[in-house]
C-alpha positions as CSV (number, residue, x, y, z in Angstrom):
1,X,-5.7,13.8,10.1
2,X,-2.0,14.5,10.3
3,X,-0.5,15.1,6.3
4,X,0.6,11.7,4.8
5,X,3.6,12.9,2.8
6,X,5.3,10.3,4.5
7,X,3.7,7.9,1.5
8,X,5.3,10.1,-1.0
9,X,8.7,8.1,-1.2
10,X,10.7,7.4,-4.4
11,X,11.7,4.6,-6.5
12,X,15.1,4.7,-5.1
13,X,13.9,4.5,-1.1
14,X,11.8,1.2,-1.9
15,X,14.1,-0.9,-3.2
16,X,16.9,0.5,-1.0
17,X,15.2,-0.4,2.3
18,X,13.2,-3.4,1.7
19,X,12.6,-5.3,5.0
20,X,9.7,-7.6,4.8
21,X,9.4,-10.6,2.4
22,X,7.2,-10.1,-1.1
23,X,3.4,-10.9,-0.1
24,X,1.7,-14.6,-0.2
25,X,-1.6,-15.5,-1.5
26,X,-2.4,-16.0,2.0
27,X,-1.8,-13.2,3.8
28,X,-0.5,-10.5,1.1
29,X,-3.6,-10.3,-0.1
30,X,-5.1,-8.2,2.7
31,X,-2.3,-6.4,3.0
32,X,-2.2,-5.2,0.0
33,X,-5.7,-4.1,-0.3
34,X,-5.8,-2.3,3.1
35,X,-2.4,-0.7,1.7
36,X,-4.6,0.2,-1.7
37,X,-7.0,2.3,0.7
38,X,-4.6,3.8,2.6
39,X,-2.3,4.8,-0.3
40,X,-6.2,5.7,-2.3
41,X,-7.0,8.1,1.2
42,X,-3.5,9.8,0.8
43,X,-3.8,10.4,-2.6
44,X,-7.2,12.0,-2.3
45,X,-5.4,14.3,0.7
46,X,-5.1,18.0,-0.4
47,X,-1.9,18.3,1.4
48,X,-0.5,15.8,-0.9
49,X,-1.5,17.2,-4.1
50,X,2.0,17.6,-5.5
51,X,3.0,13.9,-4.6
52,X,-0.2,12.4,-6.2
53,X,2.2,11.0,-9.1
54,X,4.1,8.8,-6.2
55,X,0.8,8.0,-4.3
56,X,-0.2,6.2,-7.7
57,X,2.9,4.0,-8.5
58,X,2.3,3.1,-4.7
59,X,-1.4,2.2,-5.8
60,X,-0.3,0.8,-9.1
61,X,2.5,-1.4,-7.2
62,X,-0.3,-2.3,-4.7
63,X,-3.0,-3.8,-7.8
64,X,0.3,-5.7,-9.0
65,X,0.7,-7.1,-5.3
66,X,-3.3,-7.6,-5.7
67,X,-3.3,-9.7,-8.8
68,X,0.0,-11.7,-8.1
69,X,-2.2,-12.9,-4.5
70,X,-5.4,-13.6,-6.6
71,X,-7.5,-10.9,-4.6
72,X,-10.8,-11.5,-6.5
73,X,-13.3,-8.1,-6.2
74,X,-15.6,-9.7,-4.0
75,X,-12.3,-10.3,-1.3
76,X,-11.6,-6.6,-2.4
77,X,-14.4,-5.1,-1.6
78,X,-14.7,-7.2,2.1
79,X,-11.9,-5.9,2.9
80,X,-11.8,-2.3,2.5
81,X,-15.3,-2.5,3.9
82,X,-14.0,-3.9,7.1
83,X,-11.0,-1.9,7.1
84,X,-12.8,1.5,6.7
85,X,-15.6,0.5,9.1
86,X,-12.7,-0.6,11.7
87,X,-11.3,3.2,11.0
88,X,-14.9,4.9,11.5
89,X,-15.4,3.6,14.7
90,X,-12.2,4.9,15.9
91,X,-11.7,8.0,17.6
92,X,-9.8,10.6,16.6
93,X,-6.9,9.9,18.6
94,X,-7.3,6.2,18.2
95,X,-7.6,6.6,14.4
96,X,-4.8,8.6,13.9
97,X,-2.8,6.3,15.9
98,X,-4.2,3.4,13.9
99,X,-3.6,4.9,11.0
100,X,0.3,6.3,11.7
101,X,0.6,2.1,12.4
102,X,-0.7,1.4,9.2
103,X,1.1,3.6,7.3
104,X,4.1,2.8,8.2
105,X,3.5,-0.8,7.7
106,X,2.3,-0.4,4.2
107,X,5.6,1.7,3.8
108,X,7.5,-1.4,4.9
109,X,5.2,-3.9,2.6
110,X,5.4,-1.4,-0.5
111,X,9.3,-1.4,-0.4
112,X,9.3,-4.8,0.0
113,X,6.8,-5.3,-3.1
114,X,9.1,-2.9,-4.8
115,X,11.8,-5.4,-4.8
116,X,9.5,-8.1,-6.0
117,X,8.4,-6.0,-9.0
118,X,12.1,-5.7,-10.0
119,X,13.4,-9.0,-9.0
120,X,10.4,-10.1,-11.6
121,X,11.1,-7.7,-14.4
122,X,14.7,-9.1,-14.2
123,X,13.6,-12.1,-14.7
124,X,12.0,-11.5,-17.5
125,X,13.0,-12.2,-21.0
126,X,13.1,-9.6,-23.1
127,X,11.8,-9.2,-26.3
C-alpha cells in the first residue's frame, strides 16, 4: 500500500482548510469511525513511524467526533467490521484506489472536525 504520510498534517492545515460541515449524529458517525480505522492503519504503517504523534491527534480528534455523534461500541464495532471486510475483498488496485478515496475524504472530514473542536473550546467558559 502506497505510504500514508499524507495523514500526517498539522494543527495549523486543519483548521486553515476546513471544507465540509462538523459531523451529525446521523451520518458523522460512520464517518468518523471508518476515519478511526483508517487514521488506526496509518498509524500502525512503518513508513509513518515519525508522524505517529499526528496520526493520534487525528485518532483522538476522530473518538471526539465519535462521542459528540453518540457512536455506541456495538455501532463501532459494525462498522469497522464492514468497512475492513469491504477493503479485503478488494483487489489491490481497487483497494488502493478505495483507499486513496478514503483518505482524502477523512482528510477533508478531520479538518472540518478540527474547526468544530475549536469553535467548541471557544465556547467554553473557562475556569
Amino acid at each position: 500500500m502506497k505510504a500514508l504520510l499524507v495523514l500526517a498534517l498539522t494543527a495549523t492545515t486543519l483548521s486553515a482548510q476546513a471544507a465540509t460541515p462538523a459531523a451529525s449524529p446521523a451520518t458523522g458517525g460512520t464517518q468518523a469511525i471508518e476515519c478511526f480505522a483508517v487514521y488506526k492503519m496509518a498509524g500502525d504503517a512503518p513508513q509513518n513511524a515519525s508522524h505517529k504523534a499526528d496520526i493520534a491527534k487525528f485518532q483522538n480528534l476522530m473518538q471526539w467526533s465519535m462521542e459528540k455523534t453518540g457512536v455506541t461500541q456495538q455501532k463501532f464495532n459494525g462498522t469497522v467490521d464492514t468497512f475492513m471486510a469491504k477493503l479485503r475483498n478488494m483487489g489491490p488496485v481497487d483497494g488502493q484506489k478505495y483507499m486513496d478515496g478514503k483518505i482524502a475524504s477523512c482528510n477533508t472530514y478531520a479538518k472540518a472536525q478540527y474547526d468544530a473542536f475549536n469553535k467548541e473550546k471557544a465556547a467554553a467558559p473557562t475556569k
